[in-house]
Residue frames relative to the residue before (quaternion, step in Angstrom):
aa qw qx qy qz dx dy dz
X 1.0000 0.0000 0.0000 0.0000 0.00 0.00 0.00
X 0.1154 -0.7784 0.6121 0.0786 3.84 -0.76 0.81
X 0.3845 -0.6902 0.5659 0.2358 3.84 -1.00 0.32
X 0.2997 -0.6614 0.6535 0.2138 3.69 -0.85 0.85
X 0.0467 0.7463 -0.6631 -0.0350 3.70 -0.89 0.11
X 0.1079 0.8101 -0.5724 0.0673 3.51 -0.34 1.23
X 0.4624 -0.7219 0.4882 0.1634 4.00 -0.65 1.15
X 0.1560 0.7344 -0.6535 -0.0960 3.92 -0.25 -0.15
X 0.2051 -0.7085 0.6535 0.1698 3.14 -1.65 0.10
X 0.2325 -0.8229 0.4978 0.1446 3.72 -0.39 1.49
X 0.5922 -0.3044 0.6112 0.4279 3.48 -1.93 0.64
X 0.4170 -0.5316 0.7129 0.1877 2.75 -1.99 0.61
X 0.7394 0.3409 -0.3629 0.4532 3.05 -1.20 1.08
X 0.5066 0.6939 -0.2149 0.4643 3.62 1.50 -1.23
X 0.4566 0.6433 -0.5713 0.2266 4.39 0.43 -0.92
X 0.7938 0.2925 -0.3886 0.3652 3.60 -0.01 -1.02
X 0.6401 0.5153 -0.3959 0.4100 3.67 0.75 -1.09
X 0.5821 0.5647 -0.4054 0.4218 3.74 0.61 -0.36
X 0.7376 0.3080 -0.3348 0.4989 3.46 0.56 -1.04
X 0.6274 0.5412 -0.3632 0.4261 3.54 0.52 -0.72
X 0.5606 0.5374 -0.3109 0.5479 3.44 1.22 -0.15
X 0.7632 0.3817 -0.2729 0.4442 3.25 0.76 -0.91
X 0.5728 0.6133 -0.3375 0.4263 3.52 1.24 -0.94
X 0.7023 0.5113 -0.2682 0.4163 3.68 1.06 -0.84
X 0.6282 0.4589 -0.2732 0.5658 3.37 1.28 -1.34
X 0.4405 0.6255 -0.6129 0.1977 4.29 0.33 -0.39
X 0.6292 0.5212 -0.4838 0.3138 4.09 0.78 -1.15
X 0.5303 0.6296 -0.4163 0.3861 3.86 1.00 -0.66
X 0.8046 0.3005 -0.2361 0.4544 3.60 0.65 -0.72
X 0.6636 0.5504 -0.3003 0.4080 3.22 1.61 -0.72
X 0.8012 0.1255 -0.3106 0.4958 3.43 1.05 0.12
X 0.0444 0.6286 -0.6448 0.4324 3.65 0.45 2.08
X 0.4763 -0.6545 0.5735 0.1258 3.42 -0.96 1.14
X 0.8000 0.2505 -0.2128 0.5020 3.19 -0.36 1.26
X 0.5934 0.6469 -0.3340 0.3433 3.36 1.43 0.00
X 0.4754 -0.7510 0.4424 0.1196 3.52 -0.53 0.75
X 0.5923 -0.5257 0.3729 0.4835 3.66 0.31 -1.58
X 0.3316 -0.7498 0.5534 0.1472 3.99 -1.17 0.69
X 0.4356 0.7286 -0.4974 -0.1789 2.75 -1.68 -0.48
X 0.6347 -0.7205 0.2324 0.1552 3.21 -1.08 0.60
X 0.0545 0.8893 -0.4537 -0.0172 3.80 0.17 0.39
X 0.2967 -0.7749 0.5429 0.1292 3.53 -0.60 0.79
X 0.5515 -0.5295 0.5018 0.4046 3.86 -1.27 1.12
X 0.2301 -0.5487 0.7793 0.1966 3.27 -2.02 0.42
X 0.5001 0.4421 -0.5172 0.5358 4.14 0.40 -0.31
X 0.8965 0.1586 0.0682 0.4080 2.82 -0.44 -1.91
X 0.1128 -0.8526 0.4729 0.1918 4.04 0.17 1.06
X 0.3626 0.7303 -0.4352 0.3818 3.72 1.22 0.11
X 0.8769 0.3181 0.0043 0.3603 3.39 1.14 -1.57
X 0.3202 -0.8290 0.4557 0.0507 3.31 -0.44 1.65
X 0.0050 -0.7030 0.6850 0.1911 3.51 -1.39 -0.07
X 0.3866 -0.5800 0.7100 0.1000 2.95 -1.77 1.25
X 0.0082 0.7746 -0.6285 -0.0702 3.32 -1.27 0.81
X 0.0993 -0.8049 0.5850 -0.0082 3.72 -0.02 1.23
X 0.0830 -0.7223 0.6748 0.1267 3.52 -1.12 0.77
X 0.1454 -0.7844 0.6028 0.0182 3.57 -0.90 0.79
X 0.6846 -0.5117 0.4239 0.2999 3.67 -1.27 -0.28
X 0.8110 -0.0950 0.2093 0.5380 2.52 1.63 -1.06
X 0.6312 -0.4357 0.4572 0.4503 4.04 -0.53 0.08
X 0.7495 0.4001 -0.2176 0.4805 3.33 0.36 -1.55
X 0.7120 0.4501 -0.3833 0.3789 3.56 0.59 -0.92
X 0.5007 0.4896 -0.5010 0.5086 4.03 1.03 -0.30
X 0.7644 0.4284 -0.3025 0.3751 3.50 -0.03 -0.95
X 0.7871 0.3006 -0.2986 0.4482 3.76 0.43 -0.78
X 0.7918 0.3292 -0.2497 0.4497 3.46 0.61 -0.47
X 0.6850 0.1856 -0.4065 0.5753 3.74 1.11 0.36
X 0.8589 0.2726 -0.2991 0.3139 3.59 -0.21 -1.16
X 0.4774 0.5528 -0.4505 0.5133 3.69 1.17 0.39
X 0.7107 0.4047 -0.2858 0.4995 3.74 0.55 -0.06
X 0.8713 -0.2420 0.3677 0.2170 2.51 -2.42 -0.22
X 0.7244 0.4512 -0.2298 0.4679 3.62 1.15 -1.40
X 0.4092 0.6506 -0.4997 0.3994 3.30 1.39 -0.04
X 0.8082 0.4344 -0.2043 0.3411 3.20 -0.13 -1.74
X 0.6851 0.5614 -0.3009 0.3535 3.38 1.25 -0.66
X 0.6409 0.4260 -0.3020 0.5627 3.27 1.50 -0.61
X 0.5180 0.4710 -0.5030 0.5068 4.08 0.64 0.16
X 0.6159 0.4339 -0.4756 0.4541 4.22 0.80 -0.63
X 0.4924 0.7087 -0.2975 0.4084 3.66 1.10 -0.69
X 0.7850 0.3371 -0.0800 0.5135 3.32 0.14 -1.65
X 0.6773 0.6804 -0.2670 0.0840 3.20 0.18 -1.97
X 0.7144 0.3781 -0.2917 0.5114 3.87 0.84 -1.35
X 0.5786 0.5425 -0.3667 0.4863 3.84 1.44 -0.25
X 0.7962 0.4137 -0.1784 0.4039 3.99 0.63 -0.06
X 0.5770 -0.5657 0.5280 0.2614 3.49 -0.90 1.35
X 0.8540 -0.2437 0.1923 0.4175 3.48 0.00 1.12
X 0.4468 -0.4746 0.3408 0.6774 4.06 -0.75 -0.59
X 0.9345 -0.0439 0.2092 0.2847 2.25 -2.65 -0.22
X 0.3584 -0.5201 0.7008 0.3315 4.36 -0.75 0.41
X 0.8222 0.0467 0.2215 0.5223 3.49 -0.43 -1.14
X 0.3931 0.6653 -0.6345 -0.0142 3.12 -1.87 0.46
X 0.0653 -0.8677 0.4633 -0.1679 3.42 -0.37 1.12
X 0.4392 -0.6948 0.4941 0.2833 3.85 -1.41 -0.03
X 0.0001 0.7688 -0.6026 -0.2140 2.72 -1.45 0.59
X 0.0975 -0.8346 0.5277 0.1242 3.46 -1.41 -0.85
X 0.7070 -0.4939 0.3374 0.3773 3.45 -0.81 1.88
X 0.1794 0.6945 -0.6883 -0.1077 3.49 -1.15 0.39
């Protein structure tokens, strides 16, 4: 199992429509082959800035079965006019 960790920076003014954005767009990732489980946590420093936590099967399985597709693009039409550009930061991890 590997952890997705993906940074956003919200519009100001934007907090609820983002999550509600995100809360709607979860079935895209939740049914991707190889997906596991999400959620969503919002900065307490810095309240603009969110983290996605995505658990997958695997590396490969985020990439081929979401961001290689269709559900990709659909969740960026989602998110996108609500975020400070892309993602700051997203990256793998893995239990050690």
């Amino acid at each position: 199992m590997v952890k997705e960790v993906a940074i956003f920076t919200v519009l100001d003014g934007k907090h609820e429509e983002f999550e509600k954005a995100v809360g709607e767009a979860g079935h895209l990732l939740e049914t991707s082959e190889g997906y596991i489980s999400h959620s969503l946590n919002r900065g307490i420093e810095h309240e603009n800035q969110y983290l996605l936590l995505v658990e997958w099967d695997s590396k490969e399985a985020h990439i081929k079965n979401f961001v290689e597709t269709e559900k990709y693009n659909e969740w960026r039409g989602k998110i996108g006019h609500l975020i400070d550009g892309e993602a700051t930061k997203v990256a793998h991890y893995k239990h050690v």
